[in-house]
C-alpha positions in Angstrom: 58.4 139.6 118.2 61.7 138.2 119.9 65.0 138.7 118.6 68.1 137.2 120.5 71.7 138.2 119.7 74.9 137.6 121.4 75.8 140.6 120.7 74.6 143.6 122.2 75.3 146.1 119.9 73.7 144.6 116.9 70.3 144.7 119.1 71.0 148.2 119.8 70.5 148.9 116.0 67.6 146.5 116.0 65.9 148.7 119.0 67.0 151.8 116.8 65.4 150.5 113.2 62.8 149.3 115.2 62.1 152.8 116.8 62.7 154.5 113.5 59.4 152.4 112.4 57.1 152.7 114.6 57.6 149.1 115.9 58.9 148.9 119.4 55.8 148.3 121.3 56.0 145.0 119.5 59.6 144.2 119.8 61.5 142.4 122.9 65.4 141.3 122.0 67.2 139.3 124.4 71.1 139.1 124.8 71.6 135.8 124.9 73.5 132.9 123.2 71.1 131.2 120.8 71.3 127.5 122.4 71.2 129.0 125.9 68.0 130.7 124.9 66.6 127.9 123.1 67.1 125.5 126.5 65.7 128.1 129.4 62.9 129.5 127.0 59.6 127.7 127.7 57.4 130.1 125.5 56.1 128.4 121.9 56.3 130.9 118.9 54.3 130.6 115.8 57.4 131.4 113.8 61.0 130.5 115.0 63.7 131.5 112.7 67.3 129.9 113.5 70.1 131.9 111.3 73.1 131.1 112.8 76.7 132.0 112.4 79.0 129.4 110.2 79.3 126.6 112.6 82.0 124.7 109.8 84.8 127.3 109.0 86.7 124.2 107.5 86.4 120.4 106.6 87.5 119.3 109.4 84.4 121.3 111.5 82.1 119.4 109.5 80.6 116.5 111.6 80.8 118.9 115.0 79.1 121.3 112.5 75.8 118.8 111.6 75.9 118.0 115.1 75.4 121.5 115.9 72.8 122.1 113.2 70.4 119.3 114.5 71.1 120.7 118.0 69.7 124.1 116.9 66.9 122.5 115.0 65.6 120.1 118.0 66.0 123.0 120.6 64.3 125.5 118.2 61.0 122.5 117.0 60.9 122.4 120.6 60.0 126.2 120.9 57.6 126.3 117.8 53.6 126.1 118.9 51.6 123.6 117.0 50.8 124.4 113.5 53.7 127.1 113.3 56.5 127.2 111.1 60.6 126.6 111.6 62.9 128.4 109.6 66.8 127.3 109.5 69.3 128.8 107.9 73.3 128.0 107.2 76.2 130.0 106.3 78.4 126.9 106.6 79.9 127.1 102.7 81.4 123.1 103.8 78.3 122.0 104.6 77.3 120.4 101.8 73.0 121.2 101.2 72.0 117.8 101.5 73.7 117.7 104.4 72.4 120.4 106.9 69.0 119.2 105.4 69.6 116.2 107.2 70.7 117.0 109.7 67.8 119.4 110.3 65.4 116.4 109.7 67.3 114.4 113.0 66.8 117.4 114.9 63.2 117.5 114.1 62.8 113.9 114.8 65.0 113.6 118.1 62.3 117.0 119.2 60.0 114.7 118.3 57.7 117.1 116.0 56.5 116.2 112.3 55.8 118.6 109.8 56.7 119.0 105.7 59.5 120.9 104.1 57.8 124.1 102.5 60.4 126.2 101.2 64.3 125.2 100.2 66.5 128.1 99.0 69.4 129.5 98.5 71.6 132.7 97.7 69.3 136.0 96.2 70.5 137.1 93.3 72.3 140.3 94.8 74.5 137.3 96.4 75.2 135.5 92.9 76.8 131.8 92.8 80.4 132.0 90.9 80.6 128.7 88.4 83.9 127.9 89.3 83.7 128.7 93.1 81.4 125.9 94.7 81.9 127.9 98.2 79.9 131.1 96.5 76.6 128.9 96.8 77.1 128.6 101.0 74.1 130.2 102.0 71.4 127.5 102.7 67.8 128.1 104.0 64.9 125.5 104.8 61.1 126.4 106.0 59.0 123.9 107.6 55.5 123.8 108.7 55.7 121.2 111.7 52.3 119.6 113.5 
């Protein structure tokens, strides 16, 4: 398993759970930003999982922000093996659903990889969705099995 992190100390507390369970014969985490990782890494994974920070803090980061979200998922198809799976995730609350599902879809088309949408979800419910506060439901998550 490879985790990458920009930040150093939150892999630091990976390597420490990690240790705590047995696991770190298995782990390898890399300091690195995610795009930069995604563009020099020439290894395919059978599960890639692109969780982001919010790349839309307001309105007007929107289109810069769908740009950015089918950058992540055409560099990260790119790094999935054949028959694995892609998971991409948003914390972007102005990103609109349908949206950032789009935009995955171009980024999976301009990687040039097919596949089917498995799994579309949102908040758990230890994250609940406030009825009158449409930015409560920002957290977005899509799982696909590519060819």
């Amino acid at each position: 398993m490879t985790l990458v992190d920009r930040s150093a100390p939150a892999l630091d507390l990976v390597r420490t759970a990690a240790d705590l369970s047995g696991l770190n014969d298995c782990l390898e985490t890399v300091t690195s930003e995610g795009f930069a990782y995604l563009e020099q890494e020439t290894r395919r994974f059978d599960v890639v999982i692109a969780d982001p920070p919010a790349f839309a803090k307001s309105r007007k980061d929107v289109p810069a922000a769908l740009k950015g979200y089918e950058k992540l998922a055409r560099l990260a198809a790119d790094r999935v093996a054949e028959g694995g799976f892609l998971c991409l995730a948003s914390c972007s609350h102005n990103v609109l659903p349908e949206a950032f599902a789009e935009a995955t879809v171009q980024g999976l088309r301009a990687a040039g990889r097919a596949g089917r949408r498995i799994h579309t979800a949102g908040a758990g419910p230890d994250h609940p969705v406030h009825p009158f506060l449409p930015q409560t439901a920002y957290l977005k998550f899509i799982a696909y099995a590519l060819d």
